[in-house]
Structures are given as C-alpha cells and as structure tokens.
N, C-alpha and C positions, 0 to 999 in steps of 0.2 A: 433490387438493391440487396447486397449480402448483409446476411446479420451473425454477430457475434455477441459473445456473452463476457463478463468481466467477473471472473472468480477473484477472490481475496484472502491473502492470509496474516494474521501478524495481532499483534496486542489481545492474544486471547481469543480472538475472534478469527474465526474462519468462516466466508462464505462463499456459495456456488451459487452463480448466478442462473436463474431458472426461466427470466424475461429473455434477458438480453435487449439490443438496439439493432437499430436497421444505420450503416455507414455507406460510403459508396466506395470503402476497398481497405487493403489490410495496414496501409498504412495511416489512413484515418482513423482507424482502430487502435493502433498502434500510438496514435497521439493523444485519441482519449483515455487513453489508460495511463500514458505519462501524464497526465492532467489529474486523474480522479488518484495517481500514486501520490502528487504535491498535495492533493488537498487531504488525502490521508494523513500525511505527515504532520501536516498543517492544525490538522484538530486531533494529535495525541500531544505533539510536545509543548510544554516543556514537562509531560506525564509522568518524568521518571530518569531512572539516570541511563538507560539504553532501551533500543528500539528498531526491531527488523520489522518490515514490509511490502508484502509482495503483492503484484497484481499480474495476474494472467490471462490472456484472453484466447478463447476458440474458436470454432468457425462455427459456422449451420450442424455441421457433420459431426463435430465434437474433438477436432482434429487441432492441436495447439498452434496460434498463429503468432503468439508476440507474449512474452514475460519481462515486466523491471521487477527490481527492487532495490531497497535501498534501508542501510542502515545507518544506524545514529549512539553514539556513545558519550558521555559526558562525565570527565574525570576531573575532580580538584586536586592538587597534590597526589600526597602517597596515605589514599587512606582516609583522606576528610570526609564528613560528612556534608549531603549538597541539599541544600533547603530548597526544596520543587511546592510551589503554590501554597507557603503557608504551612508545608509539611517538612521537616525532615527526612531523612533517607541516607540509608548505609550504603 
C-alpha cells in the first residue's frame, strides 16, 4: 500500500510530516488531506480576523501528489473593530 506524508502550513505553524500513513492511492490521500484541511480550519477560527491554510501531501519518494488550501477573511464595515472570543481586534 502507498504511503504518503501531509506537510502543513498556515497560523504560525509550519510542519513537515516525518511518519506519514499507508492509503490505498493518491486519491485517498487526496481526500484525507481535504479532511485534515476542514479540521484545520475548524480549530483556528473564529482566531482572528483572517486565515490562510495549506496542506500538502507527497508520495514514498518525496514527489508532490495533491495541495488544498484555503483562506478566510472577516471584515465589519470600513474599519471596525471585530471582538474574536472575548478579545478585541483591529
């Protein structure tokens, strides 16, 4: 079974995955990385008032097979300030 790795970038954090997983092809790979991109998303926001995230996957051989990302912006008006979890923010 092929295995591939899920590198990640976005809120600070950048990592390269050094396990990886065993899938049975590139597009099972491909869907768990659009999975593990939602639940990305999922536990930064409502972190802030925008947000890029990437996830990228490669093969055994280190050969890129599949990239999402996805970004998120949150604007009030022209200029307000957006109260995120108790906090304010410019």
């Amino acid at each position: 079974m092929p295995h591939f790795y899920f590198d990640t970038e976005g809120s600070g954090e950048d990592s390269r995955d050094e396990r990886g997983i065993d899938l049975p092809d590139e597009s099972s790979a491909a869907n768990a990385a659009i999975l593990a991109l939602i639940d990305m998303i999922r536990d930064e926001l409502p972190n802030g008032r925008s947000l890029d995230l990437m996830i990228s996957v490669r093969d055994c051989d280190g050969q890129p097979v599949f990239r999402a990302s996805m970004g998120y912006e949150a604007l009030w008006g022209q200029g307000q300030q957006v109260a995120v979890r108790g906090r304010r923010r410019n």
